[in-house]
Structures are given as structure tokens and as C-alpha cells.
N, C-alpha and C positions, 0 to 999 in steps of 0.2 A: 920769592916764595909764592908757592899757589895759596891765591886769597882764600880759597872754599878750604883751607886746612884748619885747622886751630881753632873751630868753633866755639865760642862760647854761648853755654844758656844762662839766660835770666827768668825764672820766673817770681809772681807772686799769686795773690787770691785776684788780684785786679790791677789796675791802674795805681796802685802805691808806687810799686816796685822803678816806677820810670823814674822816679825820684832818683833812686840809684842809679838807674840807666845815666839818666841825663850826666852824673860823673863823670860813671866809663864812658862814654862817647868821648865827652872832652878830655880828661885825661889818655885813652886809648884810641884815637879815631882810627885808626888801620884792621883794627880787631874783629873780625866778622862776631857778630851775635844774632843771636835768635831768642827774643823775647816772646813769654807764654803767660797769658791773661786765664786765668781758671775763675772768670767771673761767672759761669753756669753756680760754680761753690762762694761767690765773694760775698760777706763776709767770713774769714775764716775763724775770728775775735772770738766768736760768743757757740764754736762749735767743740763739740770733743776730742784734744785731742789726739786719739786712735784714729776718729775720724779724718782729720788733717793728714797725719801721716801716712793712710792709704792714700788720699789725694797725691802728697808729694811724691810715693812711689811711683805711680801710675805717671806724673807729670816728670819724673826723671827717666822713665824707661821709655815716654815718647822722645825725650830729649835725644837721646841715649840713639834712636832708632836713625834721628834727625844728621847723626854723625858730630854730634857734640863732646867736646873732651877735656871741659871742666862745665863747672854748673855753678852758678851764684843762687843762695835762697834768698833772696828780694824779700822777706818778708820774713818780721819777726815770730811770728804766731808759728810760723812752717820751721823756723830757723830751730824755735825751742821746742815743739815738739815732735820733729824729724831730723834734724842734722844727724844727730847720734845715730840713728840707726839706719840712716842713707848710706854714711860713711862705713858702718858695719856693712851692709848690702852691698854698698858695691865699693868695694877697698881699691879699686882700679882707677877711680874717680876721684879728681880733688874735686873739694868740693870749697865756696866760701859762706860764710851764713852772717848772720846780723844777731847782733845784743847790744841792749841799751846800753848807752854811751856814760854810763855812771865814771867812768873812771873820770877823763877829760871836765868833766861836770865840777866832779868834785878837784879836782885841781885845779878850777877857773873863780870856783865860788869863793869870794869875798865872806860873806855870812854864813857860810855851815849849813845852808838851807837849801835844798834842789827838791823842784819839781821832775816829776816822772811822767808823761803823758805816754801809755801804750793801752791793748786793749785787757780786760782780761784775762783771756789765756794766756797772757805772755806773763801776766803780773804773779798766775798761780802755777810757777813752774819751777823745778829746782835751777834750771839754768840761769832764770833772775837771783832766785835768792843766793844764787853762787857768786853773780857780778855782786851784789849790794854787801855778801859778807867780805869779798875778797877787796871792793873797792872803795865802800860807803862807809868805813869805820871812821867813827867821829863828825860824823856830819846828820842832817836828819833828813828825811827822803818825804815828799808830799805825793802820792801816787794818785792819779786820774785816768780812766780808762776813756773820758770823754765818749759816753755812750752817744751813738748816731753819724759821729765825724768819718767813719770810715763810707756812710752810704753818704753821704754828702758832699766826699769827695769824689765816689765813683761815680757821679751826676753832673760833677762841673759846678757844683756850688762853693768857690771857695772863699766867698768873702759877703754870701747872702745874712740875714737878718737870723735865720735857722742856725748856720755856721758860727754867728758871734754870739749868739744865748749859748752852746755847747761849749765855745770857748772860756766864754765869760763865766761859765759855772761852774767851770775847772782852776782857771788862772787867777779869778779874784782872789778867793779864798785862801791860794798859796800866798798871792803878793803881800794879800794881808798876817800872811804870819812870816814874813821878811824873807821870803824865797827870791835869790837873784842870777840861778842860771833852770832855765828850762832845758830838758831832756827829751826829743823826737823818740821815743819807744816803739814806734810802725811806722810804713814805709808809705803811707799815706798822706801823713802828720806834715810833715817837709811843706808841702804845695799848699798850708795854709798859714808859713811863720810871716809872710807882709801880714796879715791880720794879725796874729799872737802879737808879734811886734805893737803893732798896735794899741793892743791892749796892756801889753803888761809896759811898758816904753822902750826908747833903746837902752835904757843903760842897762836897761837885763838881756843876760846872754843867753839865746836860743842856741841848740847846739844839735846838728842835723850832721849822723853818720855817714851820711852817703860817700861823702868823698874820703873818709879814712876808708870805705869797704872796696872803691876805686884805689888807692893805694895799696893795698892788700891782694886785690885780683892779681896786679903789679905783678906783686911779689911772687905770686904764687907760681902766674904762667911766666913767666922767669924760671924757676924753678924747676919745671917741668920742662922749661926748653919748647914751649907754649906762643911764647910773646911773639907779637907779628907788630911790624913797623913801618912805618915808609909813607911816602907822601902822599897815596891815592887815600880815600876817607870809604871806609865800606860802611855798605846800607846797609842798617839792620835788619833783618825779618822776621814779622809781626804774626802770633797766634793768638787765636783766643777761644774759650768754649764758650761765649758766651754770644753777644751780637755783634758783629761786625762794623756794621756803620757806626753803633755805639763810640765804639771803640778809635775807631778813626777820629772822631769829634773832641774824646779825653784827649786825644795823641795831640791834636792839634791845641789845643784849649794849655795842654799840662808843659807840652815841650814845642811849641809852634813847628812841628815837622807834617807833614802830611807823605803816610806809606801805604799801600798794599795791608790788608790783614787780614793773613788766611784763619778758617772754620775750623773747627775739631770740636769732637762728639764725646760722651761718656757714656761706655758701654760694658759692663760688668766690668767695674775698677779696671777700665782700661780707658787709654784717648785712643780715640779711631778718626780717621780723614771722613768718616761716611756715618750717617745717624744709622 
């Protein structure tokens, strides 16, 4: 099979999304991808949104142009307030997205008690309040948006003295009211559970989607007659709107790989190759 077939994209607002990459790579290593960093916009957490969902158009129609022919939303904020209408827009396109892992949560928790760490947006959405009605019955949900953890991820801080006062101001509180499985709610969140761990101990279960959203792409380009296999390992290739070298330094820092990472501009709700 021609490797350039079967593309997939990954994007998110930044460097969360690799969290999931890092899956698909190991679950999928034959699968060409093309991952896209909209750090020009990252954080997406604390914006509107309508505004999100023009980003995620605009980041699926460059996909789209790239020869991509399914799309993963690496990112919870984009997942709930775009999936629905990506999939409307472009019916041609599967698509995969992300929502907190309540269900798995609440069938692992011992005490009835799950913390939620996502950002905002994601917490004031119908799409959570759908996972928490359809999954959370009987149990009590502790929600944390951990204000700052997403810019301190996109910086490489993932175990600084900043990083464990945000932690710590989220996960105390819950352990103290008998919370014992934690819930990844952004795709950021992953790259600091050696800290969480940390702090809350191991015998509480931290629970990071990434790899059920890597068995689900599975599934999907299966389905579609999508799936590529075989023993050579394809390179992923790297976009971003934001800094390049940045960028390189997260890549390496978050998934020890060092690649190429090409530019892209924002230019009236479009990505363009050229400012």
C-alpha cells in the first residue's frame, strides 16, 4: 500500500494533543499522520466557544487540503464545542473526538467519589453534562478546571513548584473528601500524572483517555477500509501556527522524538503556508 494514502490528522490548541499522539504512534506505527499545533490560539479552555469552532473549521479544511481522510480532535474544549458541527460540515469525514473518561472512572472507583480535572469550557457544555447524566448516576463528581496547568504545560513545566501549587489546589481538596480515581478531562493534563501521582499516592487511580481514543481511531479506520499496517514505522509530520522551535523543544521534552515542524499563518479564518 502507498504509505502517503490514508492520512490521518491530529490536531489540538497545542502540545496536549501529543498525549494522544504518543498512543497512536505505538498502537498504530505504520499510519502516516499529520499533527497540527494552533498554538497562535492555545489556550482554547477560557475562550468562546463559537470562537473555538471557527478555529477547528479553519484547522479541518487545512487538514482536509493536506490530503487527510479521517481527523482526530486531540482536544477536549475543540471535541465539545466542534465535533457536532465538523461532522455536520463535512459528512465525508470521520471524524474521532475526546470526552471525559467518566464512565471507566466511575466503574473503577471503589468510593463513589471521582475527581474531574478539564478546563472550563469543556465543564460548561451539554456534551459533559450528557457523559456525567448518562455515566455519573450514583456516584459524586469533584470538578477542577486547574486554572494555569494548560500554559504550563505548553512551556515544559511539568513537575516545577508553579505546576504542584495548581495541582495541589485541585487534588487536595478532593482526596480530602474521599475521591479515589482521577479523571484526565484535556489533553494536556496526561504529561503531568508522575506529579498527580505524586500527590494524591498510587493507590488512587489516575485515568488518561488517550489510549482508549487510539483504540477507537482502530476501529474507525478499519471501518472505513483506512487502516494501514506493516512493518516500516511512518514519520509523523509536524505543523504549527505558532513557533517552531518552540515547538520542537515540547516534541522533544513531552515524546523524546525530535522532527521537522512546519509554519502556518492565520489569515481571515483561514491557515495559509504564508503570513
Amino acid at each position: 500500500m502507498n504509505k502517503s494514502q490514508h492520512l490521518v490528522g491530529v490536531f489540538d490548541s497545542g502540545v496536549g494533543g501529543l498525549s494522544v499522539l504518543r498512543e497512536i504512534l505505538t498502537a498504530l506505527p505504520a499510519q502516516p499522520v499529520i499533527y497540527f499545533a494552533d498554538q497562535a490560539h492555545v489556550p482554547y479552555g477560557g475562550r468562546q466557544l463559537t470562537e473555538v469552532q471557527a478555529f477547528a473549521r479553519g484547522i479541518t479544511q487545512y487538514l482536509l487540503r493536506q490530503g487527510v481522510e479521517l481527523i482526530v480532535v486531540a482536544c477536549n474544549t475543540a471535541s465539545v464545542a466542534a465535533l457536532h458541527a465538523l461532522r455536520q460540515e463535512f459528512p465525508a469525514i470521520p471524524f474521532v473526538g475526546m470526552e471525559p473518561a467518566v464512565k471507566p472512572a466511575v466503574e473503577q472507583s471503589r468510593s463513589g467519589k471521582v475527581g474531574v480535572l478539564a478546563t472550563e469550557a469543556t465543564f460548561h457544555t451539554s456534551m459533559y453534562a450528557s457523559v456525567v447524566e448518562r455515566f455519573g448516576q450514583g456516584i459524586t463528581l469533584f470538578e477542577d478546571p486547574c486554572p494555569g496547568l494548560v500554559a504550563q504545560v505548553e512551556k515544559g513545566g511539568l513537575n516545577g513548584p508553579a505546576t504542584r501549587r495548581i495541582l495541589e489546589s485541585a487534588l487536595i481538596p478532593m482526596m480530602e473528601k474521599g475521591v479515589d480515581t482521577i479523571v484526565m478531562g484535556c489533553t494536556h493534563y496526561p504529561f503531568v500524572i508522575p506529579l498527580i501521582q505524586q500527590i494524591v499516592g498510587e493507590e488512587v487511580r489516575v485515568i488518561d483517555p488517550a489510549p482508549a481514543i487510539a483504540r477507537q481511531l482502530r476501529r474507525m479506520l478499519e471501518a472505513h477500509n483506512l487502516l494501514v499496517e506493516g512493518q516500516e514505522v511512518s514519520v509523523p509530520r509536524f505543523i504549527t501556527s505558532g513557533n517552531p522551535i518552540q515547538f520542537q523543544d515540547a516534541l522533544y521534552l513531552l515524546l523524546q522524538q525530535k522532527h521537522p515542524v512546519g509554519r502556518v499563518f492565520w489569515r481571515d479564518g483561514e491557515v495559509c503556508e504564508r503570513a
